[in-house]
ZAMARGU-4260 file (C-alpha; in steps of 0.2 Angstrom, whole numbers, plus 5000, padded with zeros to 4 digits):
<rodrens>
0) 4974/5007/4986 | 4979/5012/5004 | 4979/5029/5013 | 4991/5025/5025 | 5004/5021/5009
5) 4999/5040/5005 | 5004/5045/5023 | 5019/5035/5024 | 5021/5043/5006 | 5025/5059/5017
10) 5037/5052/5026 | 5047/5050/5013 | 5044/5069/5008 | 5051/5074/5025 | 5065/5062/5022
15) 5060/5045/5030 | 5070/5035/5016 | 5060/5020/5008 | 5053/5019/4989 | 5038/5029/4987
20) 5023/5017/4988 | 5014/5009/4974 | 4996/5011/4970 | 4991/4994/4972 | 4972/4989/4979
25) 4974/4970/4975 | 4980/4959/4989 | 4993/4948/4990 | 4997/4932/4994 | 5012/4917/4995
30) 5010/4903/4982 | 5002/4891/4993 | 4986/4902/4994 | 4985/4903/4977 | 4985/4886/4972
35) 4971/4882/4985 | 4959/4897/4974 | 4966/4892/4956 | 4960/4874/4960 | 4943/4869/4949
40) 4926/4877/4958 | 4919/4860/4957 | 4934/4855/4970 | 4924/4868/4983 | 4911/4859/4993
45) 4896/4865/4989 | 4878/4868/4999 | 4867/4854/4997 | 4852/4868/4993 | 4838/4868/4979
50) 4843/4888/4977 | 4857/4898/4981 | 4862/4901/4997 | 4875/4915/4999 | 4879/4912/5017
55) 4880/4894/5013 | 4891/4896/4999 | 4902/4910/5009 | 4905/4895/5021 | 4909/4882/5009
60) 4923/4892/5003 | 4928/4898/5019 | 4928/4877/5021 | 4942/4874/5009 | 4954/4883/5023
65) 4965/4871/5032 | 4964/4874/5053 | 4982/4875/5050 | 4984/4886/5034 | 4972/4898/5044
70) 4981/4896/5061 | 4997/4902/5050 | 4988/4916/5043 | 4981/4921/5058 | 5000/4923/5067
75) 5007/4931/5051 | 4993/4944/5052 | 4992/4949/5070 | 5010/4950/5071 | 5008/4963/5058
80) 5000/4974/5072 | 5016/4972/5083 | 5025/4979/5067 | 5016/4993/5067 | 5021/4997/5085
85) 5039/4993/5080 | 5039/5002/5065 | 5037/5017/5076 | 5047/5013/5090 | 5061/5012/5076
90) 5056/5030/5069 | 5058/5036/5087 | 5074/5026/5089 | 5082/5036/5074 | 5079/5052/5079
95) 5085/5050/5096 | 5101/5043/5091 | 5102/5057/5076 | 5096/5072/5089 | 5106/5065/5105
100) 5121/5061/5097 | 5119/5078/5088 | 5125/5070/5072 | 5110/5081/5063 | 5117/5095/5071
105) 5136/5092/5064 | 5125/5087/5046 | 5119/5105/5045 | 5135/5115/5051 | 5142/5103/5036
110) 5134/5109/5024 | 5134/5129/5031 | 5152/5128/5031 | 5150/5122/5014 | 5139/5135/5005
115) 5130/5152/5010 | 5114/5146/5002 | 5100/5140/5012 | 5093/5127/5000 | 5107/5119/4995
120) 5112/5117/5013 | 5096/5108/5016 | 5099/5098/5000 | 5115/5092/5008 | 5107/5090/5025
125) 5094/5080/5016 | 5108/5067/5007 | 5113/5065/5022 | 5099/5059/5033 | 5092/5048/5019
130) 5109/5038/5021 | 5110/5039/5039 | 5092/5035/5046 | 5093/5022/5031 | 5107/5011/5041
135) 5101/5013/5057 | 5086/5007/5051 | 5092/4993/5040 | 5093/4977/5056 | 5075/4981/5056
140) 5070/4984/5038 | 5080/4966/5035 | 5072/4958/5047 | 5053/4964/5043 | 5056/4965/5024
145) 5067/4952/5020 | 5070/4937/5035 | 5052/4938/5040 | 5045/4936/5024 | 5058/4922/5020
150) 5048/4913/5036 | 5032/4913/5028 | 5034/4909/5013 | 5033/4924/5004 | 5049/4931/4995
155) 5059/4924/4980 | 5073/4935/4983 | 5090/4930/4991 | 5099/4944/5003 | 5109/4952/4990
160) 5095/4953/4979 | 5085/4963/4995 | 5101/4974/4998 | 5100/4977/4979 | 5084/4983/4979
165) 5086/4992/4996 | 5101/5001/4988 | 5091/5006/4973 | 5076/5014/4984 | 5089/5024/4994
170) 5094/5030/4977 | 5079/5036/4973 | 5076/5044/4988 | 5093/5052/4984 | 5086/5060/4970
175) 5067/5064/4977 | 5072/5069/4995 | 5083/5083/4997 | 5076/5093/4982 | 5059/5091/4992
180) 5066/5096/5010 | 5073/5111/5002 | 5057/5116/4993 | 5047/5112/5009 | 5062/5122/5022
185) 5061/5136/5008 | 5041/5139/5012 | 5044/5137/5030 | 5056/5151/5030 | 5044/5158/5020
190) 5031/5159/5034 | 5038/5153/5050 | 5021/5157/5059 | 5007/5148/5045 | 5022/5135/5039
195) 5010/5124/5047 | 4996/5128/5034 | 5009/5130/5016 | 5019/5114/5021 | 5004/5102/5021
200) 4998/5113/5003 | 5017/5111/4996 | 5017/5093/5003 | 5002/5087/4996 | 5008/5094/4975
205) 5024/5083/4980 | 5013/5069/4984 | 5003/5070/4968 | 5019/5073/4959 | 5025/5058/4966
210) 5010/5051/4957 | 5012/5055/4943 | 5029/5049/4940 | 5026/5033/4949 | 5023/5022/4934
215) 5034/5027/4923 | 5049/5033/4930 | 5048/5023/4950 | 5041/5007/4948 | 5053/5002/4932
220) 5067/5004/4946 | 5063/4987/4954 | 5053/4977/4940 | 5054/4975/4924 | 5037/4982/4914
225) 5032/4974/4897 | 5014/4970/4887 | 5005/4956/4891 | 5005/4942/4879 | 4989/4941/4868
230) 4976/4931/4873 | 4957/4930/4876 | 4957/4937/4893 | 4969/4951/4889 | 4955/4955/4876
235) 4941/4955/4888 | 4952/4965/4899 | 4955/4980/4887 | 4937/4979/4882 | 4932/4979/4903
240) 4942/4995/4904 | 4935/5003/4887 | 4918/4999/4895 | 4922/5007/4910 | 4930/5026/4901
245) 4947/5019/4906 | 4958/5026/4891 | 4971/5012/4892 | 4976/5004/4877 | 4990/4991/4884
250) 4989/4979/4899 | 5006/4979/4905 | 5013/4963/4916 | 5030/4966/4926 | 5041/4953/4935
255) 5038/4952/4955 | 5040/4934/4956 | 5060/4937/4955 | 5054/4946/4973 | 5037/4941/4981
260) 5025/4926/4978 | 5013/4938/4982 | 4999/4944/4968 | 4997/4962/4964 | 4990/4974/4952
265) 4986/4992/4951 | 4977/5006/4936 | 4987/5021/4939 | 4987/5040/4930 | 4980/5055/4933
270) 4968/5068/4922 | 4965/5058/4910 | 4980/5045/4909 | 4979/5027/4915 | 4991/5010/4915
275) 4987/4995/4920 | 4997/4985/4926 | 4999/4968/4936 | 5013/4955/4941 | 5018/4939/4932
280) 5011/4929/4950 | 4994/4935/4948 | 4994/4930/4927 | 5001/4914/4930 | 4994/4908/4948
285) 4976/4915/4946 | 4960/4908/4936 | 4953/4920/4923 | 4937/4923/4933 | 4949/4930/4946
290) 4962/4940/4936 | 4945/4952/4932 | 4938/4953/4947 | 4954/4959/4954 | 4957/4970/4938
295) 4936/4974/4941 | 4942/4981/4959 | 4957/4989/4953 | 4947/4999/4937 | 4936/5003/4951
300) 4949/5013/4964 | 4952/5024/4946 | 4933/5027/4939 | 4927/5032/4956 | 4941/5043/4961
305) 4949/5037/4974 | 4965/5047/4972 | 4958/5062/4969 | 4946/5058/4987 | 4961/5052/4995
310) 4973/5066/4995 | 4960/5077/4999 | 4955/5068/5014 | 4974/5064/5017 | 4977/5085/5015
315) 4964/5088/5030 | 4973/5076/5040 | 4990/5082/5037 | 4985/5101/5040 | 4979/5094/5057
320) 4993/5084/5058 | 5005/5100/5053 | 4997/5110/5070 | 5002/5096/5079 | 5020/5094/5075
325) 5021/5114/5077 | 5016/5114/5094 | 5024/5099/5101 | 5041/5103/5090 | 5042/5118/5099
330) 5040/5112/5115 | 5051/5099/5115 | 5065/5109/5108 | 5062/5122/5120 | 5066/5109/5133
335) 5080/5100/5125 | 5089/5117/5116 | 5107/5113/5124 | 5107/5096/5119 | 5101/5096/5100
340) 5106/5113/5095 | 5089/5114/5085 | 5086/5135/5082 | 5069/5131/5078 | 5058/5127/5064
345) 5066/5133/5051 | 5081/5124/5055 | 5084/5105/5048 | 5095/5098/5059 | 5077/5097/5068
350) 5069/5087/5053 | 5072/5069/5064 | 5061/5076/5077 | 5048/5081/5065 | 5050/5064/5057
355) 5046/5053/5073 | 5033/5067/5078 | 5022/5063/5063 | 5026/5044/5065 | 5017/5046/5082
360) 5004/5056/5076 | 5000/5043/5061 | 5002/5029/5072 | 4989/5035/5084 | 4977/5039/5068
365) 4978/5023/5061 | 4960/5015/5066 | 4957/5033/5056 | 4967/5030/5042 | 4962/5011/5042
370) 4942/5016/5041 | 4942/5030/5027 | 4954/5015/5016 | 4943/5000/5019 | 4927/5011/5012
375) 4937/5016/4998 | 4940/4996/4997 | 4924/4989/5000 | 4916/5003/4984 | 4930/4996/4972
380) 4925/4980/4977 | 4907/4981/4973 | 4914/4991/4957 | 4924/4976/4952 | 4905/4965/4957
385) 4898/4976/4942 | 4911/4978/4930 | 4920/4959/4931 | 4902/4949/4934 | 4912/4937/4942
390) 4908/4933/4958 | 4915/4917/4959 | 4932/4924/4954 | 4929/4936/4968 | 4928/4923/4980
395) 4945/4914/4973 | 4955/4930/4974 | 4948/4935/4990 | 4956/4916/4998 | 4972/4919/4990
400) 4976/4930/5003 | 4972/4915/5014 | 4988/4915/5019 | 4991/4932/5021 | 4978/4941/5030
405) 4968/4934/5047 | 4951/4927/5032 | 4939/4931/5049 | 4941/4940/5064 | 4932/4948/5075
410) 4922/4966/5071 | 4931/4978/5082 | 4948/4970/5079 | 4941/4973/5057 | 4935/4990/5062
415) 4952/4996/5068 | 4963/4986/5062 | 4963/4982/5044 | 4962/4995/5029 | 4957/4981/5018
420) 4939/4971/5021 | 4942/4953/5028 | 4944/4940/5015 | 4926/4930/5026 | 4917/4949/5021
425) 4924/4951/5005 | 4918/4933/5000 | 4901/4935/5006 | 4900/4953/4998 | 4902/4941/4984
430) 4891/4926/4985 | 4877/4939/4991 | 4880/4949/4974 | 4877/4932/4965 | 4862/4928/4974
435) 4854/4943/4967 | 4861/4940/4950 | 4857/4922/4952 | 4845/4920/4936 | 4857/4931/4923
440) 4864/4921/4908 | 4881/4924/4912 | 4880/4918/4931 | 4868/4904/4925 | 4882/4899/4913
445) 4893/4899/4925 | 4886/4888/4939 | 4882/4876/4925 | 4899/4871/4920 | 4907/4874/4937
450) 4894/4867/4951 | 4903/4882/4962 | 4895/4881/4983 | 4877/4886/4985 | 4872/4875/4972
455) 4868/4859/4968 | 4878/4848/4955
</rodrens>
C-alpha cells in the first residue's frame, strides 16, 4: 500500500488521466530476481555460528546478490528519483501548453456554447482534458511505462499491447473524470470562499469510492481475475486469513505476466468486505514460504487499518494542500488574466493550473508522504512476521526485488526517498524476528530441513 498511489489517486479526480491505482503492498520484481529467492535455502551460504546469528544470516543473504545484479538495481532505482522530477516537469509542461495556447479556454467556451448547464459543461470540459493532457503526455508515458521497462527486463508486453491498455485506462478515466469534476466544480460554486475546505471533504468520498469499486469493477479492465487452483498453500492461506478476521472465502489469482514479470498481491475491501488477490508471477516464480509472508504483509495493511489511517492522514494533507492551490491559483491568474482567460476558481478552463499546482505541492511533500508509507510498511511487515511465521520466506521475497529496488543504501537517502523499507532492512527485520523465535517448533522444523544462513548444517 502506498500513500502517494492515494495522492496521485487525486490527480486523477482533478482529471490527471491514468488508471486509478491499485492497492498493492507487495513489491515487485523481474524474473531474474526471482529465481535467485525461489532457489533452495540450503543454496544460501550460511554463518558458520553454533547459534543464530541474525546480522550474520542478513549478510549471507545480502551475499547471494551479484556486484552486477546490484549495480543494475542500484541504476534502475535511483533513476527512479529523476522520474519523479520528470514526472512533474511533464505535469507542468501540459498545463502550460493547455493554459498558453488557451486550448482550455476554447474547451470551455465549447461546451458553454453547447449547453446552459454548468455541469454538463464541465463534464465536456472534462472529456476533453482527459484526451488531451493524455497525448501530450503519452512520449513520456511510453517511454517510463513501456521502453524503459523493456530495458530492464521488466514487461512482457509488446507496444500494442501497452497502447491497448493505455487506451483502456483513458476510457476509464472517460467514465470516472468528468462526472467528478463536475461534482467537485458544483461545490466550489457552492462556496467560492471555503471551496478549499468542501473540495478536499468531496475529494476524499471520491477517493474511497474509488476504493470501493477498484476490485471489482477497475482492476478486471486490464487482467483477468479467477480462483486460485486448490492446493495445500491455498488452504493454509484461507485458513491465515480466517485466523486473522479476514472474511474472504476465495483467493483469487489474475494474469500480470501477459504485462510485467513483476510480483504483486493486495487484500482489498472496506467495512467488512475483503478479496485477496495476487498475480500468476508471484504463484508461479515464489516458494511457498514466501507466497505467505507476502500474503502475511498484505493481510496485515487490511487488519490494521491502513486504509482507513491513510485517507485520513491523506485528507489533512490535502486540506493543506487545498489552501495552497487557493492562494497560489489566484495569484498566478491574476498575473496571467489576458493570457489564459481563466475568470477564477470556479471556472475550469483553470483546472490544468490546479493540476500542476498540486503536482508541485506533492512533489515537494514527498520525503512526507514517503515516511508516513514506509511506517505503514514496516507494521504490515511485522504483521506478516506474526501471522505467516516465515521469516525465511520473508527474506526470499524481500530479494526478489533484488532487481528492482537499491537492497542497501544509505539512511538519509531511505529516510527520504523510499516509501517502502530497503530490501537489507526488511531482511534483517526478518532474521532478527527468527532469532527471537529461534527455539519454536515450526522455525526449529524449518532450519532443520533447510540449513537456511545463521546456522550450521
Amino acid at each position: 500500500m502506498n500513500l502517494r498511489n492515494f495522492a496521485l489517486g487525486l490527480l486523477i479526480v482533478l482529471g490527471w488521466a491514468g488508471f486509478c491505482p491499485r492497492m498493492a503492498a507487495a513489491e515487485d520484481a523481474p524474473p531474474q530476481a526471482i529465481a535467485v529467492a525461489s532457489a533452495p535455502v540450503a543454496e544460501v551460504p550460511s554463518a558458520a555460528t553454533a547459534h543464530f546469528d541474525a546480522e550474520k544470516a542478513t549478510e549471507a543473504y545480502m551475499a547471494t546478490l551479484s556486484t552486477q545484479a546490484r549495480q543494475r538495481s542500484d541504476r534502475y532505482f535511483e533513476g527512479g528519483y529523476w522520474l519523479m522530477l520528470w514526472d512533474l516537469v511533464v505535469a507542468i509542461g501540459v498545463a502550460a501548453i493547455l493554459l498558453n495556447t488557451r486550448l482550455s479556454r476554447r474547451m470551455r467556451d465549447f461546451g458553454e456554447r453547447l449547453t446552459r448547464y454548468k455541469w454538463l459543461q464541465v463534464i465536456i470540459y472534462g472529456a476533453g482534458y482527459v484526451l488531451l493532457s493524455t497525448l501530450l503526455a503519452l512520449p513520456w508515458s511510453a517511454y517510463e511505462e513501456f521502453f524503459r521497462e523493456h530495458q530492464y527486463g521488466m514487461s512482457n508486453q509488446s507496444f500494442a499491447g501497452w497502447l491497448t491498455d493505455t487506451c483502456k485506462q483513458v476510457a476509464i478515466s472517460l467514465v470516472l473524470v468528468p462526472p467528478a469534476l463536475a461534482v467537485l466544480y458544483a461545490v466550489v460554486r457552492k462556496s467560492p470562499r471555503r471551496w478549499w475546505l468542501w473540495g478536499a471533504i468531496v475529494s476524499m468520498a471520491m477517493l474511497t469510492f474509488q476504493i470501493l469499486i477498484e476490485p471489482n469493477y477497475l482492476e478486471p479492465v486490464l487482467n483477468k481475475f479467477y480462483p486460485l487452483s486448490e492446493s495445500p498453500l491455498k488452504e493454509e492461506l484461507l485458513s491465515m486469513a480466517r485466523a486473522n478476521g479476514i472474511p474472504a472465502r476465495q483467493i483469487y489469482e489474475f494474469d500480470a505476466s501477459k504485462q510485467t514479470t513483476k510480483i504483486s498481491a493486495h487484500v482489498s475491501g472496506m467495512w467488512g468486505t475483503a478479496q485477496i488477490s495476487l498475480n500468476d508471477n508471484l504463484v508461479n516464480r515464489s516458494s511457498p514460504e514466501a507466497v505467505k509472508a507476502v500474503l502475511g504483509h498484505e493481510m496485515g495493511h487490511y487488519v490494521l487499518n491502513h486504509v482507513y489511517k491513510f485517507l485520513l492522514e491523506l485528507g489533512i494533507i490535502l486540506v493543506a494542500g487545498f489552501v495552497f492551490l487557493d492562494w497560489s491559483y489566484n495569484a498566478l491568474t491574476r498575473r496571467n488574466d489576458e493570457t489564459w482567460g481563466i475568470r477564477g476558481i470556479t471556472d475550469v478552463a483553470g483546472l490544468p493550473l490546479l493540476v500542476a499546482l498540486l503536482s508541485v505541492y506533492l512533489f515537494v511533500l514527498t520525503p512526507v508522504l514517503n515516511t508516513v508509507t514506509r511506517i505503514a510498511e514496516a507494521e504490515a511487515d511485522n504483521y506478516s512476521l506474526n501471522a505467516a511465521r516465515e521469516p525465511d520466506g520473508f527474506a526470499q521475497a524481500a530479494l526478489q526485488l533484488s532487481q528492482y529496488r537499491k537492497m542497501r543504501p544509505g539512511p538519509v537517502e531511505e529516510a527520504l526517498l523510499y516509501d517502502h523499507p530497503s530490501g537489507w532492512n526488511r531482511i534483517r527485520r526478518a532474521m532478527v524476528w527468527k532469532a527471537e523465535n529461534i527455539e519454536a517448533a515450526d522455525i526449529a522444523a524449518y532450519d532443520a530441513s533447510h540449513h537456511p544462513p545463521g546456522t550450521v548444517p
